[in-house]
N, C-alpha and C positions, 0 to 999 in steps of 0.2 A: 783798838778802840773804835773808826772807823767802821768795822765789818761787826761789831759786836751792838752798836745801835740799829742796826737796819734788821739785822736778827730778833732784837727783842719788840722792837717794831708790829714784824709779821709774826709774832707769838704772843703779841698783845691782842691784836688782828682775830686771828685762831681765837683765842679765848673770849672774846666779844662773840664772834660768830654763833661759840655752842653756845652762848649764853642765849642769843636771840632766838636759838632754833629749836629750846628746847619744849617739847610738845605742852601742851596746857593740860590742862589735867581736869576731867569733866565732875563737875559737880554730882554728887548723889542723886541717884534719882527719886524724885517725890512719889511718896504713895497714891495709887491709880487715880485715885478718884481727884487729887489735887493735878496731876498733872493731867487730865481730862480737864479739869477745869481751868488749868491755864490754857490750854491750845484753845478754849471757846469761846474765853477771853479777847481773843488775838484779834476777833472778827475776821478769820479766815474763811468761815463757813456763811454760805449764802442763807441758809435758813438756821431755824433755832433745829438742833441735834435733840435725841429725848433718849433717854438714859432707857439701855434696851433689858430685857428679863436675861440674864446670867446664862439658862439654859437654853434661850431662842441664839444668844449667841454662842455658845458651845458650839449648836447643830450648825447655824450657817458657817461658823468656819470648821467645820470637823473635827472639832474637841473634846467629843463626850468623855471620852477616855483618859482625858490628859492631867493629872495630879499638878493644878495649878489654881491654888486660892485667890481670891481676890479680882479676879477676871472683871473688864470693865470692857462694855460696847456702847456706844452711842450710834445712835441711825438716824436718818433724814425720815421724809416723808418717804421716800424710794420717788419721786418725783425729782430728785439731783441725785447725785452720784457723791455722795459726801457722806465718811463715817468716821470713826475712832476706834482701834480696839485697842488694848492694855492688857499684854496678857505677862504678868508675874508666874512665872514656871518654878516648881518645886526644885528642878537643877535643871543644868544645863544640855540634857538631855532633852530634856523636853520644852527646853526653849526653844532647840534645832528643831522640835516635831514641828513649833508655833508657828514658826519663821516659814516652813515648808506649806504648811496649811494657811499662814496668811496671803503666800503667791500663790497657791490653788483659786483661794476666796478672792484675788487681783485677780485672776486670767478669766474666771466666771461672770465677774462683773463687766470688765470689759466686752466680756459674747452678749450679755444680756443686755448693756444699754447699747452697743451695735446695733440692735434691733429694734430697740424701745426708744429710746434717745441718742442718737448717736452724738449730739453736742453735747451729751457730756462726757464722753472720753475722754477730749482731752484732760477733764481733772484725775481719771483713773494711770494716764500713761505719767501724772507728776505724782501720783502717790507713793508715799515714805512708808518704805517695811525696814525697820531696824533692831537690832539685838546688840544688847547689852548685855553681859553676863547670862543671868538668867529671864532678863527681859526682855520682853518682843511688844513693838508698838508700830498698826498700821493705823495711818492716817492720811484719806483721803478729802481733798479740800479746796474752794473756790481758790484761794491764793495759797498757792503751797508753800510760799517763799515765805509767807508770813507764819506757817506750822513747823518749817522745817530751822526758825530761826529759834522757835518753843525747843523744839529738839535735840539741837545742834548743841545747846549747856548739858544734854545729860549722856548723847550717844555719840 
């Protein structure tokens, strides 16, 4: 009896453990234009974002080709270094293309405010590139801490 409580014990133990460890489970993600407007919500971004033409941002991040409805970009003035894109991909194919094409359109932007503003870097070097499933969402932003918290419920 002795060696039979100390066993159920650490098997009680055990079972709390997985209980506490088991991952959370993210919430669905909102349709673009709702989750564009929570991240703008957040007041993460220094200036007001302005909801860009569908096909201005295809071309800056290199999507003309890409079989994915619903694509959402918001842009600054190009005076800060702060954007949004939403890119819903048809499958998971072409969310790997998204995802590759939105660290293209990251490493571009960084060469270009290099030169033009280099104080804004540092918000390009916190910028969030993430995929879900067939989602991809980059978002660059005065307090990233504050977008990446918009984020973190759905990726």
């Amino acid at each position: 009896m002795k060696k039979l409580i100390p066993l159920l014990l650490a098997l009680c133990c055990l079972a709390l453990c997985a209980c506490a460890s088991a991952p959370k489970e993210k919430a669905d993600i909102p349709a673009p234009e709702a989750l564009a407007a929570e991240l703008l919500a957040t007041g993460a971004f220094s200036e007001d974002l302005a909801l860009g033409e569908t096909d201005v941002g295809r071309f800056l991040y290199a999507l003309e080709t890409l079989d994915a409805p619903g694509l959402v970009f918001y842009f600054s003035s190009g005076a800060v270094a702060e954007e949004i894109a939403i890119l819903p991909c048809a499958d998971e194919a072409g969310a790997q293309e998204a995802l590759t094409e939105c660290r293209s359109r990251l490493d571009n932007l960084v060469k270009l405010y290099k030169q033009y503003k280099p104080e804004e870097v540092p918000k390009l070097e916190k910028a969030v590139i993430l995929q879900r499933g067939n989602t991809v969402v980059f978002c660059a932003a005065a307090d990233a801490e504050k977008a990446r918290a918009v984020l973190d419920k759905y990726f």
